[in-house]
N, C-alpha and C positions, 0 to 999 in steps of 0.2 A: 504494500500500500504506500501512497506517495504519500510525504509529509505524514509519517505515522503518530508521531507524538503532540501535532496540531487535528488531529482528524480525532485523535480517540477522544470517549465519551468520558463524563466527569460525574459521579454519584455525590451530588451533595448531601444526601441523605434524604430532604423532603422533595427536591429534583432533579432531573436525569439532564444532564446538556448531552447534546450526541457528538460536540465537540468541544476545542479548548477557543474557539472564536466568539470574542465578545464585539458587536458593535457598538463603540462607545459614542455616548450621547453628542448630539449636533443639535441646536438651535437650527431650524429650516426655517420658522416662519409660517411653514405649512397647516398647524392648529390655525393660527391667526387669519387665516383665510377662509374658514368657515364652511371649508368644501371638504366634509369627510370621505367621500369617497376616494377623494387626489392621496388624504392623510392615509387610508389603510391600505390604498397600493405602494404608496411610497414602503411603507414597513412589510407589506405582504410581498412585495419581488424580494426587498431582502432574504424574508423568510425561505423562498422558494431558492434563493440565491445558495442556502445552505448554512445561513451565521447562526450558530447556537445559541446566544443568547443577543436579543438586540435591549439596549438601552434607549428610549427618548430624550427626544431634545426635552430642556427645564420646565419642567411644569412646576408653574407658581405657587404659593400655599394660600398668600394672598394679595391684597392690591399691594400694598405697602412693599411686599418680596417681589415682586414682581420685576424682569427684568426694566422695562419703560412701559409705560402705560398701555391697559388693554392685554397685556401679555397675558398665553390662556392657562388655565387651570382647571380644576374640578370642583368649583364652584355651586354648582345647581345640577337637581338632576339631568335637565338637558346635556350636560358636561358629561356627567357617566352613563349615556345613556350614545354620545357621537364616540368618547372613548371604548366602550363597546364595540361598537361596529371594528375598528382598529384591533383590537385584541383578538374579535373572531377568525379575519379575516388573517393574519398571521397564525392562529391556531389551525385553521383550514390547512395551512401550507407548513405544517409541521413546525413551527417556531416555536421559539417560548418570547416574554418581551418584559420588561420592566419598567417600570415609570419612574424618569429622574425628578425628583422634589428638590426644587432650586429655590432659594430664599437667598434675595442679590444683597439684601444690606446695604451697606453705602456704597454701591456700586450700581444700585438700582436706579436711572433716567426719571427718575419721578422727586417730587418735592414731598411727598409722604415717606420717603426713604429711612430706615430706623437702622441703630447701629450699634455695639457695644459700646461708645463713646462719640462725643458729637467730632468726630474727626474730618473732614472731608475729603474724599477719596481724588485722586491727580487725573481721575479719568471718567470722572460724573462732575458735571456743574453743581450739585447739588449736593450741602452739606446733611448728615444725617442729625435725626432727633436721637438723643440716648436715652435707651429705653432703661423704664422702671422694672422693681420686682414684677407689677401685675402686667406693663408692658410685654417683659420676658417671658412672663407663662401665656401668654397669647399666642405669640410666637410657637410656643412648641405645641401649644394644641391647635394649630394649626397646620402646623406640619404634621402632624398625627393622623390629624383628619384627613387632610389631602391623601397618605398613605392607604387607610383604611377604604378609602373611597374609591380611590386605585384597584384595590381586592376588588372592590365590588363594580367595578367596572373592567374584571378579568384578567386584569394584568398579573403576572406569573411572579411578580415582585415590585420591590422599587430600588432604586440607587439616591440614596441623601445624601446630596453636595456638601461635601465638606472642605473642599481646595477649590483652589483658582484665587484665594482671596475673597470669597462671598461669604456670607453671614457666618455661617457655624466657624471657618477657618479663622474668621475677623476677632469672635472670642479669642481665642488661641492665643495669639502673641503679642508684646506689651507695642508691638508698632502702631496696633488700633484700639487695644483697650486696656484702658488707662483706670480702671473701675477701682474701687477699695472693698467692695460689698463681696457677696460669696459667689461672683461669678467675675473677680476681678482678682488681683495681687498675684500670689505664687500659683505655681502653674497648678498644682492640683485644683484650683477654682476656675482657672480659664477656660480647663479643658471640661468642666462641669455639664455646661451644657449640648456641646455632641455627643457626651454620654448617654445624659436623659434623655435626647432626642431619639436615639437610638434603642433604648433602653423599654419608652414608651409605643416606636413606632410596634420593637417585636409584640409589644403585650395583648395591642388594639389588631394587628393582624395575624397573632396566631404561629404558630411553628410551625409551619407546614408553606409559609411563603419566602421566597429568597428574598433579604436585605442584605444589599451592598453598600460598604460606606466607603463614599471616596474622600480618601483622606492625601493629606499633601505631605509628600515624603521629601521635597528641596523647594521652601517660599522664594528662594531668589528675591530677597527685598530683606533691608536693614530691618535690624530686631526681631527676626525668623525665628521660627523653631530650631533645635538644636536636636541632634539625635535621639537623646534618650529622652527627651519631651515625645519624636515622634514613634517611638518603640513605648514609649508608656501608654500614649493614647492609642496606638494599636493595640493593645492586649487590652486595655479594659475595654474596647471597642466591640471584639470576640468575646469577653465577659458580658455586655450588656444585649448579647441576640443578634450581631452580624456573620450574616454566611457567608461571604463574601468581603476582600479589602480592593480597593481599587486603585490604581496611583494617580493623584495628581501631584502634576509638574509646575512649579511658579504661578506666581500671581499672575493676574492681567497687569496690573501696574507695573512689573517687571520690569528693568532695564537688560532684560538677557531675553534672545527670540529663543523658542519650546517647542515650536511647529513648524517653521518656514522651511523652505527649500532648504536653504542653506543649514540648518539643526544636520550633523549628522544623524544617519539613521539608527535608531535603537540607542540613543546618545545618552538615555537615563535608566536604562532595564537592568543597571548596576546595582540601582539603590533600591530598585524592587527582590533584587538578588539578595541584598544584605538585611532587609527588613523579611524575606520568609522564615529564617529557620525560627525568626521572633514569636511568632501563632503558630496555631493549627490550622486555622481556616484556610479556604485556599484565596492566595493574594493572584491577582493583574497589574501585567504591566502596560504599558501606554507609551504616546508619543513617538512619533516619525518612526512606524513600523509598518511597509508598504508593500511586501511582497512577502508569501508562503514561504520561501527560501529564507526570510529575515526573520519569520515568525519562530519557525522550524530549530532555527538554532536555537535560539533566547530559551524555550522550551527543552532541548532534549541538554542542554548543561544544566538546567537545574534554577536559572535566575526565577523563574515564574511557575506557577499553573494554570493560568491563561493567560490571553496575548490579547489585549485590546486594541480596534484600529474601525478608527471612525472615518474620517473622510474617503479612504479605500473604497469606503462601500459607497459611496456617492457616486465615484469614479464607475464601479464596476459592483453591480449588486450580486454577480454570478460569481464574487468569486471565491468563494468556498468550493460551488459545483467546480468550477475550471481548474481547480489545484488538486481536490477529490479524483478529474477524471483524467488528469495527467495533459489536461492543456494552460498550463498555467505561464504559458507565454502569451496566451490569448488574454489573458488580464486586463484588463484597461489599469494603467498606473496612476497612482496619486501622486501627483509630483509636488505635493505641499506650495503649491503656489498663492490661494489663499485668495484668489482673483473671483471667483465666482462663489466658494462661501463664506468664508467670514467676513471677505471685504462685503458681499452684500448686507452677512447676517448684523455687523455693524454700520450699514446706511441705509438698516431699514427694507431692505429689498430682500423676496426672496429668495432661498438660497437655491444653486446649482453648479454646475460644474462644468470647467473650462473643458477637460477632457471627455466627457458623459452632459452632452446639454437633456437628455431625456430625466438626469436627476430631478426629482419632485415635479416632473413635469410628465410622469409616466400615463396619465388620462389625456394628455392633449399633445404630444408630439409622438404618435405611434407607428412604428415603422412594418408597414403591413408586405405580403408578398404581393407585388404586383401580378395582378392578372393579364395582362397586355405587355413581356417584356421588350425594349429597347434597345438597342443598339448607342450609348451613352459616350462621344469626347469627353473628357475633361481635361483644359490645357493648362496645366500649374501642378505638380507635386509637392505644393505645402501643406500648412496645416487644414486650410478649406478645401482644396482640391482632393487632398486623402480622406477628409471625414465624407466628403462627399461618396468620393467613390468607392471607399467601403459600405457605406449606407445604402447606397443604388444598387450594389453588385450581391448584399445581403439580401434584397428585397427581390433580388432575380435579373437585371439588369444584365444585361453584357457593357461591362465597360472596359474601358480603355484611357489610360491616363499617358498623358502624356508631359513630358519636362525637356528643356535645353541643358538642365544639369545632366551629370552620370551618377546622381544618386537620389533617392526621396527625401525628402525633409523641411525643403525650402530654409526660410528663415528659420526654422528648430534646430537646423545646424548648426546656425551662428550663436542661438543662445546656450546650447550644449557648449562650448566653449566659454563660457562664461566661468570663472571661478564661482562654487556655491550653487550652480543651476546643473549640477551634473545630471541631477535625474531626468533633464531632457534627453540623454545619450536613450534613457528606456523608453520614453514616450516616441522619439525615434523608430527604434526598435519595436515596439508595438504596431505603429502604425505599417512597418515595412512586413510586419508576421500575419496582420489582418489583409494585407491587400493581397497575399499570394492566397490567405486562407479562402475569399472570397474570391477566388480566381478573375482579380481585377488583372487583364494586359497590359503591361507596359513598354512605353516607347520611350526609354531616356537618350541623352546625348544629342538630342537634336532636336531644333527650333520649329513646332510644327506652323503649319504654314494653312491656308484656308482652305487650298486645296488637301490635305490630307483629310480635314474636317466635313465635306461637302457630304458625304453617303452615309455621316450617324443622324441619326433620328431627335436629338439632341445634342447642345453642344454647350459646353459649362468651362466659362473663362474665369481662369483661378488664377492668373498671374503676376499677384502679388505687387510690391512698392519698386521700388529702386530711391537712391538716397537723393534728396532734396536738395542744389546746392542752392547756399544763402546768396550767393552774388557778390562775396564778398571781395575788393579789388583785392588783386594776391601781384607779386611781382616773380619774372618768373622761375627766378633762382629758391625759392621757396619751399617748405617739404612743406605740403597739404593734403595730407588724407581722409577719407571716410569710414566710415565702422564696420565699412566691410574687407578693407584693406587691412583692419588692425585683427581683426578678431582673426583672420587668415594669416597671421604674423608677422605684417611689416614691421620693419625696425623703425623705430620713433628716437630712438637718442633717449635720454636722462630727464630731459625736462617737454613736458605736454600739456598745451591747452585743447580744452575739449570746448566748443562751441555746438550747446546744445545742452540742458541739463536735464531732459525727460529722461525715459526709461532705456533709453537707449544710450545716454551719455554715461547715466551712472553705472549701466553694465561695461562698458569701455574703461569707465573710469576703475571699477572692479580687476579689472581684466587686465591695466596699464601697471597697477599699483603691487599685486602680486607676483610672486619668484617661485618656484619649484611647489611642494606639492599642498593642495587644496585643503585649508582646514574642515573643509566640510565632509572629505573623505578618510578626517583622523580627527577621531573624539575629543583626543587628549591636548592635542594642538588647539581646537576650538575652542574647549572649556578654557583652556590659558588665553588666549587673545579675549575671552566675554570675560575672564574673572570669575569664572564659575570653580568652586569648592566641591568639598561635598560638605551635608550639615554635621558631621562629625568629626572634621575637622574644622569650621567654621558656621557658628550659626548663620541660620538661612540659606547655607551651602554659596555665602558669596567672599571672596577671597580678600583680605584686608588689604590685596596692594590692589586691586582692582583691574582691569583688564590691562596684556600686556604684549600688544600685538607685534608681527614682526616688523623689521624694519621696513617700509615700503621698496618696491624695485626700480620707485619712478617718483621725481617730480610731477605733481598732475592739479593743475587748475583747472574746476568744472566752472563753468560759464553759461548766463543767459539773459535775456534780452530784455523780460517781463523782469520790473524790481522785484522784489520780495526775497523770499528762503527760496533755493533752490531745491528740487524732489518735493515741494508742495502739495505736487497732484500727484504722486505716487500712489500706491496702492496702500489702503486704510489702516488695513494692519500689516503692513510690510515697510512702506513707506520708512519710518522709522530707522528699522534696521540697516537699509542703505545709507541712510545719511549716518549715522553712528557710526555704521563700517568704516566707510572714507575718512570719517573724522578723524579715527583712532588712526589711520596709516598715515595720515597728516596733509590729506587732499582738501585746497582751500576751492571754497565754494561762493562765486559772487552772482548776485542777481544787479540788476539794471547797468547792464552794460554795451556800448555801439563798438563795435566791430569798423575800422577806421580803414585798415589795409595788413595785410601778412606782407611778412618781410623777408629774406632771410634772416634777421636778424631777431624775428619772434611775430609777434601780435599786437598792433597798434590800435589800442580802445580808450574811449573814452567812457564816461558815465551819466546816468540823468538824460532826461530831457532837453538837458543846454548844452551838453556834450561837454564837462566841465572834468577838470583833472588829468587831460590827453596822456600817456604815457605807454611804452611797448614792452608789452613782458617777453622776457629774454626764454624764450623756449625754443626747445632744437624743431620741433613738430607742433604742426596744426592738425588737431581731428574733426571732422565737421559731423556732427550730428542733430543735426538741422530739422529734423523731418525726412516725411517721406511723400513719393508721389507716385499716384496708381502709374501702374505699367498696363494702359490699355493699348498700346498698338495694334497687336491681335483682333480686339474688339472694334478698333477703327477701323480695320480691312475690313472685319466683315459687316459690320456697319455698312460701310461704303459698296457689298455687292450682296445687300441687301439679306442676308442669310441670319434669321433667329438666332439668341443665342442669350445663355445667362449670365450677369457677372457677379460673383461672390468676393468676398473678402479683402485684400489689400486694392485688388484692381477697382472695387467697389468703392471702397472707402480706404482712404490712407492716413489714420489719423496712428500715433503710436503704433507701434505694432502690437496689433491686437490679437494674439493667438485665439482665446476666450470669444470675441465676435467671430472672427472666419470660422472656426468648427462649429458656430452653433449656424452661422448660416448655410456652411455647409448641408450638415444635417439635415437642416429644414428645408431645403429644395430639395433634398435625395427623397424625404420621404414624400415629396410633392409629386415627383416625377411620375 
């Protein structure tokens, strides 16, 4: 059997998992839209997908815990009566499922927001009220309640949030409560109440239901817990009715990333390793674990008893079955980009996924078998042109992709090269394992032309940007290149300004500032450049000299035109980490700046509006990352000899590079076709 020791079944005693895969909870949005039916296929393909145990996204206890306003819970019996429907409908398809009770605390988007102390959190506008004694016991019978309600509305358990920094973790450590009373001072008071949380939830629902309590094994934030704080409150955790320990990893307020691309993989399954031999129960581990071969290890050494991996299943809800049935290069990959869920589940938008746009969208974008198959062009092998044509070619299609490169990939090539985006090398690779599995034809190495296109029944122009030049006057002794010139490994010399500071610059800038090998492909390198401990050496697991990156490989000034910070519009929860990154390698970053003339001698700008301050920075190289602009020529021919035809993704629209838009349009014209 593949993957033997992620496939076997697990006897909790009151129930049977038929494997060691847990889906850990995700916030979708999907409750808040009111459409159960969308809600119980989302969970019921999981199911059918094969995860042993799925977790939900937070459900609230009450307004006040609530992540932002309106966030759903089980409120009324209306509530357990649409939660229902969900729980059968994964029952039908052999699941089991759990309901996460999330209570945000001062982390909660509301002005009702309550908190062990009136602290205010660095990432809600909104200071918390500090609750009283009668305050506190509301709080826990309310989370009691939600629990029991949960039973009764068929859920096979629940998971109490106890990390990330939300309510229960926020008692915990003197960083947020500052109390004197019997749920404040020394740690045997702080940790009081996830006790009785816990303590209360078993009582009201019975021995015969799984609770799991996720508890946070490294805060990454001053004044953290410290080891034997978090080995304490895991054993009295198993003393008060937990069947289950789960890991959470860092606060949200964190100055260290936990999930992004760049986290190596399985970068915390250490500390889940040194916290089992502590209980009996059995412990999960968590965090940037994306592939049955990554799961597979962490499992047969001994770190875990189950492997938790939530975005995964966004990506790919089959895949349990595809690792079970030995096609587990068919996977669709999580490449922790962060672009279609948390950045949306943080802007309010619902959530889905760059690589799987059918996420939470499984009622309305259905890719049926065509009854009428086609004869299908598609001239581009990137990201729109592949999702495409895998989609058309799944549904019955004969297609035919065609590319002027000699490989598929398009622009995912260039971000593969990126230090920290390695896991584009697999979404790569996936996409080149689906197009032979769906016996899509390919014609690379050469520039198709209209006539090769004239005798398909459709024809789908996928051919991407080409880089935007600003016009800037250059003289011509001058080194000026593009991001496609660097990433391919032009030599720049020592000193680099980058003109352009979107997502494009700052991955150059990534990519200039780096020497030999990728901390994000060495755990121990990365935790040293973020300052990351463990908590038993350092409470909170954060290092007293704080991060201590290497020396950069390059002088590199990023540059842009708009005043402000530059990476402003980055991605929500990513954004962040790039500018950090750079910072610590010593990449200076200016916004409002004119572009005057390249020299050799460097780069002649001024600033402002009035063009004040003129001066030329002394760099060997200019990289222009300017933008980008559709490459429609293709579409202009056939334009011009009148021949139908559709445009997708960069040739469509050029705005950043947008992998995230071109796969989903992809998609959604395959399943039109």
């Amino acid at each position: 059997m593949p993957f033997p020791h992620l496939l076997a079944p697990l006897d909790l005693g009151h129930a049977m998992l038929r494997n060691r895969v847990v889906m850990g909870s995700m916030h979708t949005g999907l409750e808040e839209t009111g459409d159960w039916a969308r809600v119980a296929e989302f969970y019921a393909a999981r199911a059918r997908g094969g995860v042993g145990l799925i977790v939900t996204g937070g459900m609230a206890p009450n307004r006040e815990g609530g992540v932002f306003p309106g966030a759903a819970g089980l409120f009324t019996d209306q509530d357990i009566a649409n939660h229902a429907r969900v729980t059968s409908a994964v029952h039908a398809d052999g699941g089991k499922i759990a309901m996460q009770v999330l209570h945000a605390g001062r982390y909660a988007y509301s002005p009702e927001c309550v908190a062990p102390s009136a602290i205010k959190s660095p990432i809600s506008p909104f200071p918390p009220k500090e609750l009283d004694e009668e305050g506190i016991e509301k709080q826990i019978s309310d989370i009691v309640t939600a629990a029991a309600r949960a039973r009764e509305a068929g859920y096979d358990g629940v998971e109490v949030m106890g990390s990330e920094g939300y309510f229960l973790n926020q008692f915990l450590v003197t960083h947020t409560n500052r109390r004197t009373d019997r749920w404040g001072g020394d740690y045997a008071n702080r940790m009081r109440l996830p006790i009785e949380v816990v303590r209360r939830v078993r009582a009201a629902t019975g021995s015969d239901f799984i609770l799991i309590y996720r508890l946070s094994l490294i805060d990454l934030v001053p004044d953290g817990s410290s080891w034997d704080e978090v080995v304490s409150l895991a054993k009295s955790i198993e003393q008060a009715g937990a069947s289950l320990i789960n890991t959470g990893i860092g606060w949200h307020e964190a100055r260290v990333p936990t999930i992004a691309t760049s986290v190596p993989r399985a970068a915390f399954a250490h500390l889940t390793a040194r916290l089992r031999p502590e209980v009996t129960i059995p412990v999960i581990t968590s965090n940037r674990i994306n592939a049955p071969e990554v799961a597979e290890a962490i499992l047969a050494s001994g770190q875990a008893d189950l492997v938790s991996m939530a975005r995964p299943f966004l990506a790919d809800p089959d895949f349990v079955a595809k690792a079970a049935s030995g096609r587990a290069a068919e996977i669709a990959p999580c490449i922790a980009c962060n672009q279609a869920c948390l950045d949306h589940t943080f802007s309010g938008k619902l959530t889905s996924c760059l690589v799987n746009p059918r996420a939470c969208a499984e009622t309305e974008l259905v890719y049926t078998p065509t009854v009428a198959p086609k004869r299908v062009a598609i001239v581009g092998a990137g990201p729109a042109g592949m999702m495409a044509a895998i989609t058309a070619a799944g549904r019955g299609h004969r297609v035919t992709l065609f590319d002027k490169a000699d490989e598929v990939g398009g622009q995912l090539n260039f971000a593969k090269q990126v230090p920290g985006k390695e896991e584009f090398h697999g979404l790569v690779g996936w996409f080149s394992t689906m197009l032979d599995r769906t016996g899509v034809a390919l014609r690379l190495g050469a520039e198709a032309t209209p006539h090769d296109l004239q005798s398909f029944d459709e024809i789908v122009i996928a051919t991407g940007v080409r880089p935007r030049d600003p016009g800037i006057p250059t003289d011509p002794d001058a080194l000026v290149l593009n991001y496609i010139d660097v990433l391919h490994g032009a030599p720049t010399g020592a000193r680099v300004a980058i003109v352009g500071a979107g997502g494009i610059g700052f991955d150059v800038a990534e990519t200039l500032v780096h020497a030999g090998e990728s901390p994000t492909e060495h755990p121990e390198l990365w935790r040293t450049e973020w300052g990351v401990s463990t908590p038993w050496q350092d409470r909170g697991g954060l290092s007293p000299n704080g991060p201590a990156p290497r020396l950069p490989a390059r002088q590199v000034i990023l540059l842009q035109r708009k005043a402000g910070r530059p990476g402003r519009h980055l991605g929500k929860t990513t954004g962040w980490i790039h500018r950090a990154s750079l910072a610590m390698m010593g990449v200076k970053m200016v916004g409002g700046v004119n572009y005057e003339r390249i020299t050799r001698d460097g780069l002649a700008v001024s600033y402002g509006a009035n063009r004040e301050r003129p001066e030329t920075l002394a760099v060997d190289a200019v990289v222009l990352c300017a933008g980008q602009e559709p490459d429609r020529k293709l579409s202009d021919q056939l334009v011009a000899l009148g021949i139908p035809h559709h445009v997708i993704g960069g040739a469509d629209v050029a705005a950043e590079l947008d992998a995230k838009r071109a796969i989903d349009q992809g998609a959604r014209l395959a399943a039109r076709l």
